[in-house]
C-alpha positions as CSV (number, residue, x, y, z in Angstrom):
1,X,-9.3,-57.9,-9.2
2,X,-6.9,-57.4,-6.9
3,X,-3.8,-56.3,-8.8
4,X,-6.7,-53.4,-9.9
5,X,-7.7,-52.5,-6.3
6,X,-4.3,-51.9,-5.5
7,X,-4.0,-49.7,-8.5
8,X,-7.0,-47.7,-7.8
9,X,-5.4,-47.3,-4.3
10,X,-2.4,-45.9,-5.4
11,X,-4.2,-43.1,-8.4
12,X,-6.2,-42.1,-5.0
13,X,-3.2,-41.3,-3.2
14,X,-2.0,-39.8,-6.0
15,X,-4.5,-38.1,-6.1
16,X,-4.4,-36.8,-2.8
17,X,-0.8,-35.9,-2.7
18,X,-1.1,-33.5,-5.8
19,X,-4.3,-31.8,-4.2
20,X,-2.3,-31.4,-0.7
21,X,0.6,-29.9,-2.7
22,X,-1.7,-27.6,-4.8
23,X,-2.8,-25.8,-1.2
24,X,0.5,-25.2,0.2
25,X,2.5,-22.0,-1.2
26,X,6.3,-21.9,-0.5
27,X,7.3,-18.8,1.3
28,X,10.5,-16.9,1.5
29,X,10.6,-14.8,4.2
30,X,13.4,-16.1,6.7
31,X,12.9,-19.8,7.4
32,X,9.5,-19.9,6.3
33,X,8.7,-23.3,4.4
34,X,5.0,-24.8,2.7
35,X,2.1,-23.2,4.8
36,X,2.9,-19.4,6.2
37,X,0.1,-16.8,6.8
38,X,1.3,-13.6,8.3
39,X,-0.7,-10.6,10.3
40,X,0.6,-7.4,9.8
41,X,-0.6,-4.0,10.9
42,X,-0.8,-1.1,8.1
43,X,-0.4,2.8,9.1
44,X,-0.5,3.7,5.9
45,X,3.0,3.5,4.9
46,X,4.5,0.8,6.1
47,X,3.4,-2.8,7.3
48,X,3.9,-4.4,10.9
49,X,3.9,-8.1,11.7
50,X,1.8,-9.0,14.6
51,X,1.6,-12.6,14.5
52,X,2.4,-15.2,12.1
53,X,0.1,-18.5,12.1
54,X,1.9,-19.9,9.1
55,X,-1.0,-20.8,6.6
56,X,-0.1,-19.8,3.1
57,X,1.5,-16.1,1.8
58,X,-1.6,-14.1,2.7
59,X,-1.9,-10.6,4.7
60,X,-4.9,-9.6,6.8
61,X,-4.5,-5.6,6.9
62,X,-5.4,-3.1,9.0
63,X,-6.1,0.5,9.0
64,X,-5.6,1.3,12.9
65,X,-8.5,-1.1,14.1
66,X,-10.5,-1.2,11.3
67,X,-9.4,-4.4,8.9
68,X,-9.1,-4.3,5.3
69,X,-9.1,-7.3,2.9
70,X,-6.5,-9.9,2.5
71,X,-3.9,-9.5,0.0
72,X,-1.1,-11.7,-1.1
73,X,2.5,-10.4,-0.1
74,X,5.6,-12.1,-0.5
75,X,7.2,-12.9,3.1
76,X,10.6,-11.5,2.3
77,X,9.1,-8.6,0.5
78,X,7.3,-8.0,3.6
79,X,10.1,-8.3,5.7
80,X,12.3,-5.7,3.9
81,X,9.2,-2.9,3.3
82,X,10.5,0.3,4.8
83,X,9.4,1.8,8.1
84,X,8.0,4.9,9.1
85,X,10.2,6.8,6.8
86,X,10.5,10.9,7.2
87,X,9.1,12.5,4.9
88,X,6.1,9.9,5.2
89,X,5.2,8.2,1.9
90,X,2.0,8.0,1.2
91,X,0.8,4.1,0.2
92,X,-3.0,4.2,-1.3
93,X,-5.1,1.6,0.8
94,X,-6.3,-0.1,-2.4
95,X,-4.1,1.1,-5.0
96,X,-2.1,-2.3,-6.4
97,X,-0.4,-2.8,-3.1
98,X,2.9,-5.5,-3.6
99,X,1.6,-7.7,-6.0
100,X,-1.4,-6.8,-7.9
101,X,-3.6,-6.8,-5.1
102,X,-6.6,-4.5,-3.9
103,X,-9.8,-4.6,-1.2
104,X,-11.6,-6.8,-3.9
105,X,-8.5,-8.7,-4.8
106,X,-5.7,-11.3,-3.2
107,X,-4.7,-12.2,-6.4
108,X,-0.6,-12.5,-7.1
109,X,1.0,-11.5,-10.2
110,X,3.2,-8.6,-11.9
111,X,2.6,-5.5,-10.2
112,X,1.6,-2.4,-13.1
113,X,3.0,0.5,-13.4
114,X,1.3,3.9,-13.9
115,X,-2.0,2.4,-12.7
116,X,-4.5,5.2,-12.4
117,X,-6.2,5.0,-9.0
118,X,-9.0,7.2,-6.4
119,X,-8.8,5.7,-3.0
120,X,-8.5,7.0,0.2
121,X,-5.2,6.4,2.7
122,X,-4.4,5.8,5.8
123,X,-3.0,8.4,8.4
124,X,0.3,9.7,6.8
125,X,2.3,10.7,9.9
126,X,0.6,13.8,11.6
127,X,-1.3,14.3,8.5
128,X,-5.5,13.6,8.5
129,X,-6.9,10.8,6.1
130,X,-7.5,12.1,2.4
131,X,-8.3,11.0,-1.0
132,X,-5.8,10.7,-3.5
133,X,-5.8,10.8,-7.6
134,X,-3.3,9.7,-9.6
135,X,-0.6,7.5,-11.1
136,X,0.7,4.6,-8.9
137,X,3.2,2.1,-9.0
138,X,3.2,-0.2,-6.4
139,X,1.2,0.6,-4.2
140,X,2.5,4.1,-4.1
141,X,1.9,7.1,-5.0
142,X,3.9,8.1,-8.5
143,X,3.7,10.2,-11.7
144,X,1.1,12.7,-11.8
145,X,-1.4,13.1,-8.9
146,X,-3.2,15.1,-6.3
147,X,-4.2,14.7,-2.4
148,X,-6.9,16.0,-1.1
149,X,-6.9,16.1,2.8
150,X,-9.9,16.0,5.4
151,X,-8.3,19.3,7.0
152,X,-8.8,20.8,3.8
153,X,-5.2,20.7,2.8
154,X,-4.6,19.9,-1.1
155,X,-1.1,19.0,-3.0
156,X,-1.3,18.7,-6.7
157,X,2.2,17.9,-8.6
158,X,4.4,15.1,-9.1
159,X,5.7,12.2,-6.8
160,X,8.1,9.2,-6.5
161,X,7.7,6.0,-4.8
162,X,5.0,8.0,-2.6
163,X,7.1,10.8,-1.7
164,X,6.4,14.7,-3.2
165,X,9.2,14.9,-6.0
166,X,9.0,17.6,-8.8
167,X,7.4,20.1,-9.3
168,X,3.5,20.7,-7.6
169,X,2.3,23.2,-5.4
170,X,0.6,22.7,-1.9
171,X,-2.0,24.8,-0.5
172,X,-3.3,24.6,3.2
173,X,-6.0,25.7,5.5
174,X,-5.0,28.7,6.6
175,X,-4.1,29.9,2.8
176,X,-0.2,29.3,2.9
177,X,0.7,28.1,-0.6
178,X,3.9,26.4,-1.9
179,X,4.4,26.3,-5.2
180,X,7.7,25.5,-7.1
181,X,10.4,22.1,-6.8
182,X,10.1,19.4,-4.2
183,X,12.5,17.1,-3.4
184,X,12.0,13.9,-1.1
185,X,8.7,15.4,0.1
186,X,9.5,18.8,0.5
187,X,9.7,22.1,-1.4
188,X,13.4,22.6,-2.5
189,X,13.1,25.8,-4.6
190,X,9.9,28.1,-5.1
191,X,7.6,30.9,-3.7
192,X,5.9,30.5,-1.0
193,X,2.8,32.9,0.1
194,X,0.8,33.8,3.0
195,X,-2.6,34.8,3.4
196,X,-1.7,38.3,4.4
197,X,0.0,39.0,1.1
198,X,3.6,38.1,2.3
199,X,5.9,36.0,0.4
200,X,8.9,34.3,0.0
201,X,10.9,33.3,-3.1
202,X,13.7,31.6,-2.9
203,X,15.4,28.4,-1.5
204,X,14.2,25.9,1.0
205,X,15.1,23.4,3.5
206,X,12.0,21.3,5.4
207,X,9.6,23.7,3.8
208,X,11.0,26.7,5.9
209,X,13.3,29.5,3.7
210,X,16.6,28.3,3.8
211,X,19.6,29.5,1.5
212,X,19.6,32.2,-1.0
213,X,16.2,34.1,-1.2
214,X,13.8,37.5,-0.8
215,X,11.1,38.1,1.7
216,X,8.6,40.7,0.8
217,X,6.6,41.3,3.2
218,X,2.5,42.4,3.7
219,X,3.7,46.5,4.4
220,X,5.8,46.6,1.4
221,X,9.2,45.6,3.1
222,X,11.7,43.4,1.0
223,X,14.6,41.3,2.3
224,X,17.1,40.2,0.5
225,X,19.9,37.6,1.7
226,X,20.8,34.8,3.2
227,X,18.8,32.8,5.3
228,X,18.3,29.7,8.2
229,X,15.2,28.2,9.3
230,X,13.1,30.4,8.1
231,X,15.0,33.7,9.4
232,X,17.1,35.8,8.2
233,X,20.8,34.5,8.9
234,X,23.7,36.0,7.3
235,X,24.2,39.0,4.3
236,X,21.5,40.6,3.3
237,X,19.4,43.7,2.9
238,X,16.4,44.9,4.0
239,X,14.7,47.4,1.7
240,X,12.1,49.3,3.7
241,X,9.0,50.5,2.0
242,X,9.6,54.6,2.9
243,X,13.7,53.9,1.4
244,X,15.3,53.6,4.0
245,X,18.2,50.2,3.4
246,X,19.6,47.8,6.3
247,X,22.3,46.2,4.9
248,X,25.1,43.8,6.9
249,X,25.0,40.6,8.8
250,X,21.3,39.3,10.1
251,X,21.0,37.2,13.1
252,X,17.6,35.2,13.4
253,X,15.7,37.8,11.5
254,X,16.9,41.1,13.0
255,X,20.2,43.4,11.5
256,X,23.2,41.7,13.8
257,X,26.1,43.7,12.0
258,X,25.5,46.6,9.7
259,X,24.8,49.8,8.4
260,X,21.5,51.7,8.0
261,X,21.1,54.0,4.7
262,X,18.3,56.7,4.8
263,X,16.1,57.6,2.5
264,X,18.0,60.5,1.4
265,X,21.1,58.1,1.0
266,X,22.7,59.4,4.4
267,X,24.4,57.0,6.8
268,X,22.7,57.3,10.3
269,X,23.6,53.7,12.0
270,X,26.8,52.1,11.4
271,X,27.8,48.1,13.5
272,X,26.0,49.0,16.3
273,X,26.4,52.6,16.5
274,X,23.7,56.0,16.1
275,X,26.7,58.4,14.4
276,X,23.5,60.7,12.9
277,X,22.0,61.4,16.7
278,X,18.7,61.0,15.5
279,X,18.4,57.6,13.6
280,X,14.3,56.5,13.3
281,X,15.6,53.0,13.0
282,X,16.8,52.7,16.3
């Protein structure tokens, strides 16, 4: 009787040992080891630890003050998730975020690909909340998709890893559209219009014309050139809408260095000078 308390004894701490081990996770983030819970603070694309009370590989999230479910996030995944990048990437709230995990879900496992998703985000930079539709991978936006702003700004196109990339065009409220190639969030080649009828095709640089393009403009103008944020800066040609031609070197949108051609063909302004006497241009 005896020898088969002392038995039972030990299969109870047995037992217990196995359920003790079966509620600790082992974490990997830095010296992390058994229990680890950490709290981290979510502006929609990028997570902030605020406190760590080291129970288990679980994240409470937050969208500014208001908290989100808990997910399951690797520590050392956590720890190397990028900041507040520039452009902003745009992370879907409950879109597969890390591993496998949504509001309704704290889950681990193998994150999918191409998931199709509707959810709202957080605040992207200076950008309002929205709605997105798309493909994600995760937790980001990628593949096909389209946003959907609260300001009433829309962006329809491709992305990767939550950044604009490929071809899409954007639209905004005051009817500027950009239409053509994007590259690491913004449009690299395209057209861009304006509201008045104006437009721009050409190269870009931070969405502004930048490079090799042509400015027509709402009274019929057309430049043609070189240009710097946004301006005309270098060679080119301005083909006015009566035919008269300004063609030379362009400082910040205005004819630096250059000759003037009338209508008629006849020379009347040549680097800087009036030679006709009675030059409309000037």
């Amino acid at each position: 009787m005896k020898s088969l308390n002392i038995l039972t004894l030990l299969i109870l701490l047995l037992a217990a040992s196995a359920g003790q081990g079966k509620e600790r996770c082992q974490c990997t983030h830095k010296d992390w080891v058994g229990d680890c819970k950490a709290t981290v603070e979510f502006k929609g694309n990028w997570f902030k630890v605020i406190s760590d009370t080291r129970q288990c590989s679980r994240v409470d999230w937050y969208i500014g003050e208001d908290p989100k479910q808990t997910i399951v996030i690797d520590g050392a995944e956590m720890e190397e998730w990028p900041g507040q990048a520039e452009p902003p990437q745009l992370i879907v709230q409950s879109c597969k975020i890390c591993k496998d995990a949504n509001y309704s879900d704290s889950v681990s496992g193998k994150s999918e690909s191409n998931k199709q998703c509707s959810y709202r985000f957080a605040d992207i930079g200076q950008r309002p909340d929205g709605i997105y539709t798309g493909q994600c991978l995760d937790g980001k936006a990628h593949g096909s998709g389209s946003i959907s702003y609260d300001n009433g700004e829309t962006f329809q196109g491709a992305f990767r890893t939550g950044i604009r990339h490929g071809h899409g065009v954007a639209t905004f409220p005051d009817g500027t559209t950009l239409k053509g190639e994007f590259r690491d969030g913004y449009i690299h080649k395209g057209i861009e219009t304006w509201a008045n009828g104006a437009s721009y095709r050409g190269e870009f640089k931070n969405n502004k014309p930048h490079g090799q393009g042509t400015m027509t403009y709402a009274n019929g103008d057309r430049h043609k050139g070189e240009y710097r944020d946004g301006l005309g800066n270098g060679q080119g040609t301005l083909f006015e809408s009566d035919g008269d031609r300004l063609v030379g070197y362009w400082r910040n949108g205005k004819l630096w260095n250059g000759t003037v051609y009338t209508s008629q063909g006849d020379v009347c302004w040549v680097n800087n000078h009036n030679i006709s006497g009675n030059c409309e241009w000037e």
